[in-house]
N, C-alpha and C positions, 0 to 999 in steps of 0.2 A: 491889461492885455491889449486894448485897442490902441493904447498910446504906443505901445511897443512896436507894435505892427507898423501904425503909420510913421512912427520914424525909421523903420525896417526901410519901408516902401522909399519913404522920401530919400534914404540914402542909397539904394539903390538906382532910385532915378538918377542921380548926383551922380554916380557913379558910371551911368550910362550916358550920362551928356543933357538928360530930358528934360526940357524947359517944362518949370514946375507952376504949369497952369493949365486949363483943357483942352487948349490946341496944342502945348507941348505932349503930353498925355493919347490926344487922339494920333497923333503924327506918326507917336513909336507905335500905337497898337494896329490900327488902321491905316497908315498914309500909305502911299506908292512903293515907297522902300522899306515897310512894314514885311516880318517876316509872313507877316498871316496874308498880307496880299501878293506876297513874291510868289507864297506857294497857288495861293487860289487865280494869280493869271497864267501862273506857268500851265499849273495843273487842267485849267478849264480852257485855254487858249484866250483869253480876257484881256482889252488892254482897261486901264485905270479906270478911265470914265463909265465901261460898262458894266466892271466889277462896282462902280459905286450906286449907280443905277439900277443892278440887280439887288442888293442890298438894302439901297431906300426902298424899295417897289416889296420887297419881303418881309420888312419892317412895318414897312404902310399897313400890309393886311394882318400882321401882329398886331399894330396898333388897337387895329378896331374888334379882333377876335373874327375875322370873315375870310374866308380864301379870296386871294387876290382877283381872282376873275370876277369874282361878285360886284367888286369893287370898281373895277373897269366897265362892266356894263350897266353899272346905276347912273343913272343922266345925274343924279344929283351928288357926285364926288367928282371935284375935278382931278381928274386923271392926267393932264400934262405933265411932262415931265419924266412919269415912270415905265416903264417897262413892259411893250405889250407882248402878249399870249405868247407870239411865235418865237420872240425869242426869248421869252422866261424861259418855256419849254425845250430848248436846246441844251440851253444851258443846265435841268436840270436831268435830261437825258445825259448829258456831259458828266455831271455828279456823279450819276449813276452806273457810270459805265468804267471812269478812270480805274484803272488797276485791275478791269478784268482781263483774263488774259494772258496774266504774268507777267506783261510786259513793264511794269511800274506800280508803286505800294499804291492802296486804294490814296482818297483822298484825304479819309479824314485821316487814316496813318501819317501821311505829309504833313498835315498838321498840326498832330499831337508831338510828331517830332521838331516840328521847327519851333513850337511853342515849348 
């Protein structure tokens, strides 16, 4: 069954142009012209670099099992690089809010549809 899959997989990539290595792999799922981040900068007003920056900074605080704020305020994690408070919190006001309204499908709708 696993072999089946992964030659499912590999032919599908083949099929879709995807260079069959994990920058080719990361590019279609996650890059700039990924559908997952066309909808998440459309949907959250984001351009690339800060969709990828909210994203490390979210993963960051998955990594260690802590909310990211914790993590910003311990002198002993260095925090460069990621994403502070004020505009984590925008943007998951931003989450929160798309598709209320009527005026446009929530977000994770966007989503599940473009995926």
């Amino acid at each position: 069954q696993l072999v089946a899959e992964y030659d499912a997989l590999e032919n599908r990539l083949e099929e879709l142009g995807v260079d069959r290595n994990v920058l080719g792999l990361f590019q279609h799922l996650f890059g700039e012209k990924s559908r997952f981040a066309q909808v998440m900068m459309r949907g959250l007003e984001l351009d690339y670099s800060e969709l990828c920056t909210f994203m490390a900074t979210f993963y960051r605080g998955a990594q260690f099992g802590l909310p990211v704020k914790r993590l910003e305020e311990d002198d002993e994690v260095i925090f460069d690089g990621y994403m502070k408070e004020n505009a984590r919190n925008r943007i998951w006001n931003k989450i929160a809010s798309v598709g209320q309204g009527g005026g446009q499908q929530y977000l994770w709708l966007q989503l599940q549809t473009a995926l």
